[in-house]
N, CA, C and O atoms as a CHARMM CRD file, in Angstrom:
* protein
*
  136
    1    1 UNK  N     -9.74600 184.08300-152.99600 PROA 1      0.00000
    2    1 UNK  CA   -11.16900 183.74300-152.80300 PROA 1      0.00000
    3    1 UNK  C    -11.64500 184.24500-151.44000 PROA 1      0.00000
    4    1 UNK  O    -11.02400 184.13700-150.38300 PROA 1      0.00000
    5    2 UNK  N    -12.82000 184.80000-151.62400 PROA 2      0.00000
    6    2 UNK  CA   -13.44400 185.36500-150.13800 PROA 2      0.00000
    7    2 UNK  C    -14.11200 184.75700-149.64700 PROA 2      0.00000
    8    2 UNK  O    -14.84000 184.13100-150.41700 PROA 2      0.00000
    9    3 UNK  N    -14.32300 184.53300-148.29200 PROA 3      0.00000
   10    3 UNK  CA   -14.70600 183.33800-147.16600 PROA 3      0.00000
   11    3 UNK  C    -16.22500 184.31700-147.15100 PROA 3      0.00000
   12    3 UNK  O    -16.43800 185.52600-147.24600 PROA 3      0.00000
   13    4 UNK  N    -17.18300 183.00400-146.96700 PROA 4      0.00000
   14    4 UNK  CA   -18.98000 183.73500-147.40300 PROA 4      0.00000
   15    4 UNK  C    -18.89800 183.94100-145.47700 PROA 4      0.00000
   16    4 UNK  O    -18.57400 183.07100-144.66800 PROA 4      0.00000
   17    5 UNK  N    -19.18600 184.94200-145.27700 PROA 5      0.00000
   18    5 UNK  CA   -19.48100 185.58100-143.86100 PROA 5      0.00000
   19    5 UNK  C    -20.53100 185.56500-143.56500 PROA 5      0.00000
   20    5 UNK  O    -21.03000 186.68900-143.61900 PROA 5      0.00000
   21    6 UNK  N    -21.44400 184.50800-143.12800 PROA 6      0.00000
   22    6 UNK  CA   -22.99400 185.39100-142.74900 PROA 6      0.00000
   23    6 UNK  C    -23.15700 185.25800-141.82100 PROA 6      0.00000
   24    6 UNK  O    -24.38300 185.23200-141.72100 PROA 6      0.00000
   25    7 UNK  N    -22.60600 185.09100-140.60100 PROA 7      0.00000
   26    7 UNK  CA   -22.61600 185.37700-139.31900 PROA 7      0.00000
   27    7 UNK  C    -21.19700 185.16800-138.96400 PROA 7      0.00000
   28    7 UNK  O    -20.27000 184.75900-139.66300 PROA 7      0.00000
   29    8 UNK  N    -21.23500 185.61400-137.46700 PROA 8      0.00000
   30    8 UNK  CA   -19.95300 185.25900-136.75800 PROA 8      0.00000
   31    8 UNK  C    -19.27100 184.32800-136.79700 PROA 8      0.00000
   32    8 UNK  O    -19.86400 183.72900-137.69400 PROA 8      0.00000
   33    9 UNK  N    -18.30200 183.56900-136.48000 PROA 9      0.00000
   34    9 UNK  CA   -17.59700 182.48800-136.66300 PROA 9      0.00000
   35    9 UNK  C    -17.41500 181.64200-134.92000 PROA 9      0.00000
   36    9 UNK  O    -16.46400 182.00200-134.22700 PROA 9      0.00000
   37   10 UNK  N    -18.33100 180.62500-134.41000 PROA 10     0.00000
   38   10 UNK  CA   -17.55600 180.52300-133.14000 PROA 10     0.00000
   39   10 UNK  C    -16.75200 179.43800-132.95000 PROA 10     0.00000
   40   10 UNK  O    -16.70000 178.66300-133.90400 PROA 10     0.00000
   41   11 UNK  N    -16.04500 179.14100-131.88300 PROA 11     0.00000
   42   11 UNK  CA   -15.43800 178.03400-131.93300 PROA 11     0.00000
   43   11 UNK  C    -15.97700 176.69100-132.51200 PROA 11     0.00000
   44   11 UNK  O    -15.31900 175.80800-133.06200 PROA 11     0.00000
   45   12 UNK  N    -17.27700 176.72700-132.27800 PROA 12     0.00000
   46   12 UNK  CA   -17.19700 175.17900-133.11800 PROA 12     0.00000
   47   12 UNK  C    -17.75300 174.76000-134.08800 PROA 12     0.00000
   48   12 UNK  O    -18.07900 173.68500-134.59300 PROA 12     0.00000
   49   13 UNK  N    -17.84600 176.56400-134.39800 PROA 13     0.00000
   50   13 UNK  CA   -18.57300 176.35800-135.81300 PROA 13     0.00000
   51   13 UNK  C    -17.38200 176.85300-136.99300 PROA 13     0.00000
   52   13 UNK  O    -17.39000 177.23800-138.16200 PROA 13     0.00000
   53   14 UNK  N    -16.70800 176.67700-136.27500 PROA 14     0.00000
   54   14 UNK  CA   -15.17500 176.86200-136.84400 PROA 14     0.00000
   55   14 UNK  C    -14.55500 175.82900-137.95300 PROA 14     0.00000
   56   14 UNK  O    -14.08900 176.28600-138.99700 PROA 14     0.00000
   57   15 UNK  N    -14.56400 174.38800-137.68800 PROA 15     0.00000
   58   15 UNK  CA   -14.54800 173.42500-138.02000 PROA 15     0.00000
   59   15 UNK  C    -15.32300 172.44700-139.03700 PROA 15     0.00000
   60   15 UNK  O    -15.90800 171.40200-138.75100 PROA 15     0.00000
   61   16 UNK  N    -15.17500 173.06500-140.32200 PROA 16     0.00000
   62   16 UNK  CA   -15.99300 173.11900-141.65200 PROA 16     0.00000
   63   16 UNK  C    -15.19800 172.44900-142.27100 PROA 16     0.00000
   64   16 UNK  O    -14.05600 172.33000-141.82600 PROA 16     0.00000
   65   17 UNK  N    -15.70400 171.61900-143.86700 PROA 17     0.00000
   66   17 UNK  CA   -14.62400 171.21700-144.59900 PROA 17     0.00000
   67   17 UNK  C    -15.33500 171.77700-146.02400 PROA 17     0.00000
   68   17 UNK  O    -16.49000 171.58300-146.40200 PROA 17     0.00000
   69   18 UNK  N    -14.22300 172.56200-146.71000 PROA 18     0.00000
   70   18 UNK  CA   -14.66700 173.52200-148.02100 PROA 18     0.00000
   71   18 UNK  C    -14.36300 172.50500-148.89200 PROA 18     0.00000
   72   18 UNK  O    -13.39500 171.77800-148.67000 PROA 18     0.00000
   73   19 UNK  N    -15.34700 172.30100-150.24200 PROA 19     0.00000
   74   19 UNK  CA   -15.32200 171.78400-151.09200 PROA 19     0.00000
   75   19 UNK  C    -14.94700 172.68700-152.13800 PROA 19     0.00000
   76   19 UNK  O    -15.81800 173.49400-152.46500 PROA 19     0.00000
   77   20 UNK  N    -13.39700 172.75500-152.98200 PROA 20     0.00000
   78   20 UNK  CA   -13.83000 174.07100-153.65800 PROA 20     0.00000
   79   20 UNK  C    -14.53000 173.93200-155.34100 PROA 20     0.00000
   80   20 UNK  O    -14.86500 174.80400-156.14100 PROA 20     0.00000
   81   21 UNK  N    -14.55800 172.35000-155.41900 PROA 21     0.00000
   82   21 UNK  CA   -14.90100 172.03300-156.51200 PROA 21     0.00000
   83   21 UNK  C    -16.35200 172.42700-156.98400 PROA 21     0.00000
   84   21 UNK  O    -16.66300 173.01800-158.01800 PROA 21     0.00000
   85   22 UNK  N    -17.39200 171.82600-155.69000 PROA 22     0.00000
   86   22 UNK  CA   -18.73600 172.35400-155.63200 PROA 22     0.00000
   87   22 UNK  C    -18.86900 174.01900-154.76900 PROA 22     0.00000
   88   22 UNK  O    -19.92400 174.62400-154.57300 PROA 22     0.00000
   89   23 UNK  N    -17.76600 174.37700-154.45100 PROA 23     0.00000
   90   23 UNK  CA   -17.81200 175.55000-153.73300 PROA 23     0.00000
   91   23 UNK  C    -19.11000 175.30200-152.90500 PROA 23     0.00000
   92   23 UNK  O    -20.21100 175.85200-152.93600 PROA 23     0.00000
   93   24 UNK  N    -18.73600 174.55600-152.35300 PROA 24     0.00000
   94   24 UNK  CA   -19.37300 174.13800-150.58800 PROA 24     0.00000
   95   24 UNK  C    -19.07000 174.49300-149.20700 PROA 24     0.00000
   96   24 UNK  O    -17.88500 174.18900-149.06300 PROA 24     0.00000
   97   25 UNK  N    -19.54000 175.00200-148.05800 PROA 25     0.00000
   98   25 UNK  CA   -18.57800 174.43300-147.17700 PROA 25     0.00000
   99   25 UNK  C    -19.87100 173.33200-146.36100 PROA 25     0.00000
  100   25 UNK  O    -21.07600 173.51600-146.18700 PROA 25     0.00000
  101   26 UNK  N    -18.84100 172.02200-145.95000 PROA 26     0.00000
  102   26 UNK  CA   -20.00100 170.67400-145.29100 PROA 26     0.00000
  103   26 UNK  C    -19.55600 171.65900-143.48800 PROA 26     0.00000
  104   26 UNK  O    -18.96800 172.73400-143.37700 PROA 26     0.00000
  105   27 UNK  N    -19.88600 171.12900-142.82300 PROA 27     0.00000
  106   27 UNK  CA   -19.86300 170.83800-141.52800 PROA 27     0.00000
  107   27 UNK  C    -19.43900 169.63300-141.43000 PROA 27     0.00000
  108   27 UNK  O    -19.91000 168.83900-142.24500 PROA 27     0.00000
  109   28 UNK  N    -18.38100 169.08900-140.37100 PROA 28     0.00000
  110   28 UNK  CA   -17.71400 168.39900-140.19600 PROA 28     0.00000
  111   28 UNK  C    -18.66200 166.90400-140.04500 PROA 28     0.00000
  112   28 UNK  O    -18.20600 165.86600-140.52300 PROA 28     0.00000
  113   29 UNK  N    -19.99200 166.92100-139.34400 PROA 29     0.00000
  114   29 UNK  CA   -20.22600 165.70300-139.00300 PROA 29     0.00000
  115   29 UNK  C    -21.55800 165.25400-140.35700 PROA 29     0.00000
  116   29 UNK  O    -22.45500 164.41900-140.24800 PROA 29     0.00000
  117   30 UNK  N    -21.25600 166.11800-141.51000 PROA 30     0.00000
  118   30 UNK  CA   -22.25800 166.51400-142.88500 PROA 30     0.00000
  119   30 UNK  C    -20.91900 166.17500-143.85500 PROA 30     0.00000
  120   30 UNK  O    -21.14500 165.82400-145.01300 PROA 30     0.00000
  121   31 UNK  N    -20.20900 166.22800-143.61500 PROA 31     0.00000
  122   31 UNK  CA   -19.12500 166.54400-145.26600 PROA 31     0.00000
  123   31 UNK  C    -19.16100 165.29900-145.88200 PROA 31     0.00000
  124   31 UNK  O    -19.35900 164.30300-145.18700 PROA 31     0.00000
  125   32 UNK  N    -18.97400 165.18900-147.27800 PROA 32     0.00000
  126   32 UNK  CA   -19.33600 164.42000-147.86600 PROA 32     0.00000
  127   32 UNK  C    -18.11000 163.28800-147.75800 PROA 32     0.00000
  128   32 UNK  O    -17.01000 163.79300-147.98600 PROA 32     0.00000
  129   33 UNK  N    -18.07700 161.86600-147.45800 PROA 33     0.00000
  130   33 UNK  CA   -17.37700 160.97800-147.88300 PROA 33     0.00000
  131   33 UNK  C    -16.67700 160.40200-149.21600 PROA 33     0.00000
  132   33 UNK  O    -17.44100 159.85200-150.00900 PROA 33     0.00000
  133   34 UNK  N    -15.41700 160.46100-149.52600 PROA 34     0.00000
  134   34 UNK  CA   -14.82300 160.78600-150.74700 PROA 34     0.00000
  135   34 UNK  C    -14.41200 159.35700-150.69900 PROA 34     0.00000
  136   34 UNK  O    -13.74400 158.87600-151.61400 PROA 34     0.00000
């Protein structure tokens, strides 16, 4: 699977959590509570 690129990656935008079910990615202080 290929990682969606649409800009650069910086350090703290580094820190994502991928959903691959909804093929999401949250942001850490956004991700959904399971």
């Amino acid at each position: 699977m290929k990682e969606k690129k649409s800009r650069p990656v910086e350090k703290e935008e580094s820190k994502v959590f991928y959903d691959p079910v909804s093929d999401t990615y949250y942001e850490l202080y956004n991700y959904p509570l399971v």
